[in-house]
C-alpha positions in Angstrom: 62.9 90.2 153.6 64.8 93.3 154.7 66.8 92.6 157.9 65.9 89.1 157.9 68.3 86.9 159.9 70.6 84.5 157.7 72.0 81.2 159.5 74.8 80.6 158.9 77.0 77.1 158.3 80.3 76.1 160.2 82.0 73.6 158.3 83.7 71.3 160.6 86.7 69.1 158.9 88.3 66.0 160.7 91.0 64.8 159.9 91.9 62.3 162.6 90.8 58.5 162.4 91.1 58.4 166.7 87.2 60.2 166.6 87.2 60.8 170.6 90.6 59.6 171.3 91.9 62.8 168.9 93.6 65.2 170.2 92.3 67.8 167.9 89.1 66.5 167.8 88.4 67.1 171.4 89.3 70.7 171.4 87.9 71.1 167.8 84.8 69.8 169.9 84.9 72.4 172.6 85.2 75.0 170.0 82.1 73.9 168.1 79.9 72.9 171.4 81.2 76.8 172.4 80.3 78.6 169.0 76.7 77.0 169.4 75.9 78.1 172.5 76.7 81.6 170.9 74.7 81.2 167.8 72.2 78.0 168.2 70.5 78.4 165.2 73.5 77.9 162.9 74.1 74.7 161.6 77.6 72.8 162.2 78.0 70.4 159.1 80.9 67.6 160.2 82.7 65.5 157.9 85.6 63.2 159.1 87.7 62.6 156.4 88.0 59.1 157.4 84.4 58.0 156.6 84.0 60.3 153.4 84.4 58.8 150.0 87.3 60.8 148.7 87.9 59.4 144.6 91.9 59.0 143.8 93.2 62.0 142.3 94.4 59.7 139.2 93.0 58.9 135.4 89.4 60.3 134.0 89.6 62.6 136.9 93.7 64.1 136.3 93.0 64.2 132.7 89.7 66.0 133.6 91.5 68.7 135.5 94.0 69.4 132.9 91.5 69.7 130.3 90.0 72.3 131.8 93.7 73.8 132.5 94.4 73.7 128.6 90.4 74.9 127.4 89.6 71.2 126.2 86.6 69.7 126.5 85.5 66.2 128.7 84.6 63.0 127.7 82.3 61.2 129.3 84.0 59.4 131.3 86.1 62.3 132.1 83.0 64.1 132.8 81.5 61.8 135.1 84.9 61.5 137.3 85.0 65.3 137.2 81.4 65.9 138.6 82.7 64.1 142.1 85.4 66.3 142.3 82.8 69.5 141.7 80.2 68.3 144.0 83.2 67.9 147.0 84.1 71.6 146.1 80.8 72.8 145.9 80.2 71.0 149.2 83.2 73.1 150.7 82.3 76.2 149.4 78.6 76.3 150.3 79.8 77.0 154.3 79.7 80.5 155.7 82.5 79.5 157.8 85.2 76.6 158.6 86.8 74.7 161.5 89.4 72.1 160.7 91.1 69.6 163.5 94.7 68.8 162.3 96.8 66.6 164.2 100.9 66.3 163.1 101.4 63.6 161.6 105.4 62.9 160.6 106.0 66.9 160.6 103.2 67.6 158.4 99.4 67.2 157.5 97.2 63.1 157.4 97.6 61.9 154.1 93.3 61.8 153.8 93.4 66.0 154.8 96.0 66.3 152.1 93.9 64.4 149.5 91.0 66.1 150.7 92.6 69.2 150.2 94.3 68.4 146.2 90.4 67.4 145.5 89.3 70.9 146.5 92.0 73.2 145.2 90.8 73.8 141.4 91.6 75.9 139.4 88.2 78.1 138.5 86.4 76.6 141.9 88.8 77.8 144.4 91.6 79.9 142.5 92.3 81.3 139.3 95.3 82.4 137.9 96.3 85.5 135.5 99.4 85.9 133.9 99.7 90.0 134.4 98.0 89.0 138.1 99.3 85.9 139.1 97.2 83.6 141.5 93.9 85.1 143.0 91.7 82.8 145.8 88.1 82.2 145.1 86.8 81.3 148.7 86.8 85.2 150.5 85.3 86.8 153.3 85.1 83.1 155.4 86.9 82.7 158.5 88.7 79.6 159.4 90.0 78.0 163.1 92.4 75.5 162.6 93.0 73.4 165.5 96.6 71.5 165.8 97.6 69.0 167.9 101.5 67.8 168.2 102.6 64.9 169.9 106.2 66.6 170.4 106.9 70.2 171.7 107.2 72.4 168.8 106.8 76.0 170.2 110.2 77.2 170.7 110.0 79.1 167.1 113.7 78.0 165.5 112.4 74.2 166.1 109.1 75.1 164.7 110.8 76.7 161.7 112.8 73.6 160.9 110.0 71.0 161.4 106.3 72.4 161.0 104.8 71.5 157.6 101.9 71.3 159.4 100.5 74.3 160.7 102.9 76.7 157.4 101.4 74.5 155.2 97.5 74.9 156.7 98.3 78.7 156.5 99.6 78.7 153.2 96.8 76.7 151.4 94.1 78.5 153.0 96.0 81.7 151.8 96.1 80.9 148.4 92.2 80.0 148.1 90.8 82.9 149.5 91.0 82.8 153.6 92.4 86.0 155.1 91.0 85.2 158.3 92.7 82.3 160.0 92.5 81.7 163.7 94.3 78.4 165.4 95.4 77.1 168.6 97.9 74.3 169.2 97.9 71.7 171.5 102.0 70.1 172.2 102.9 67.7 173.7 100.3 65.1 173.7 102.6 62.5 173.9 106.5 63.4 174.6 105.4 65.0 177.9 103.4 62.3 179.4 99.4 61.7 180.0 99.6 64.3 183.1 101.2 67.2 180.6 98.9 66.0 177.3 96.0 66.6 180.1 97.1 70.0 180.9 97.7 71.4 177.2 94.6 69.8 176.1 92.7 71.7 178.6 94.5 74.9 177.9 93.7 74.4 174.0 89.9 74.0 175.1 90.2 76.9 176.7 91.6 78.9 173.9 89.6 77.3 171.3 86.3 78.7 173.5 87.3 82.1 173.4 87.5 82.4 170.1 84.3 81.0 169.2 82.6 83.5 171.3 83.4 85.6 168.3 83.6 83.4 165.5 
């Protein structure tokens, strides 16, 4: 029907184990509990990547994705492993929108997010690649609101530079399957600076995280 209203889905990845002990799961929280109250008839899908099944990015399913690379066809076996992988992507891609919570962990991203994220970036699902055009993103017209959270103090930008393969890495994945649209607040330090300081940023994050859903 002309004009009829669409709801829409917000995607919401965890990637923290701590559940409501996370950093960025508290003020990926506020964000989602915020957005809501905007748009209540919208659906927020969660999935914390520590529950989800996630298959191991090895045998039938590697020889699966190469076959496809080189134009060759499955086996069974292959083709079994391989329709995991396509109902995780198609999963992904049936959100309107997306909101991950990314804590640092050793400089960069949890090893589960980073899994999640080699499971979804396929070639033909979420990119495709030219040789007169190079690579070209498949998931467009989405926004995304990443959420970090840092147990040092990383906002001085020449430190940031040297150390974040965190938030540069987010930023250049979701670049290179489509997002153009990427909001993100970080919350630092949660731990170098004490409870009383992680209290304070945390709150200031929430804050943040609020205002942009109000327009998400």
């Amino acid at each position: 029907m002309k004009g009829e209203f669409k709801m829409a889905k917000l995607l919401y990845i965890q990637s923290s184990p701590r559940k409501e002990r996370s950093s960025s799961n508290k003020i990926a929280d506020a964000f989602a509990d915020a957005y809501l109250k905007q748009k209540p008839k919208d659906e927020v899908v969660r999935i914390n990547l520590f529950e989800k099944v996630l298959p191991p990015f090895d045998g039938f399913t590697i020889n699966a994705k190469y076959n496809i690379m080189h134009g060759q066809k499955h086996s069974k076996s292959e083709a079994d492993a391989w329709a995991i992988v396509e109902g995780i992507i198609e999963e992904f891609k049936s959100a309107d929108k997306y909101l991950f919570s990314v804590p640092m962990w050793n400089f960069g991203i949890p090893y589960r997010l980073k899994q999640y994220i080699d499971i979804i970036t396929q070639p033909t699902y979420t990119f495709t690649f030219e040789q007169d055009k190079g690579y070209k993103g498949l998931v467009v017209n989405k926004p995304a609101m990443v959420v970090f959270s840092r147990g040092g103090d990383y906002s001085n930008p020449e430190i940031e530079k040297q150390v974040d393969h965190q938030k540069s890495y987010m930023n250049l994945l979701l670049g290179f399957i489509g997002f153009t649209d990427i909001k993100s607040v970080a919350a630092q330090p949660t731990l170098a600076g004490g409870p009383e300081t992680a209290s304070v940023k945390i709150k200031q994050a929430c804050e943040q995280a609020e205002n942009i859903a109000k327009n998400f």
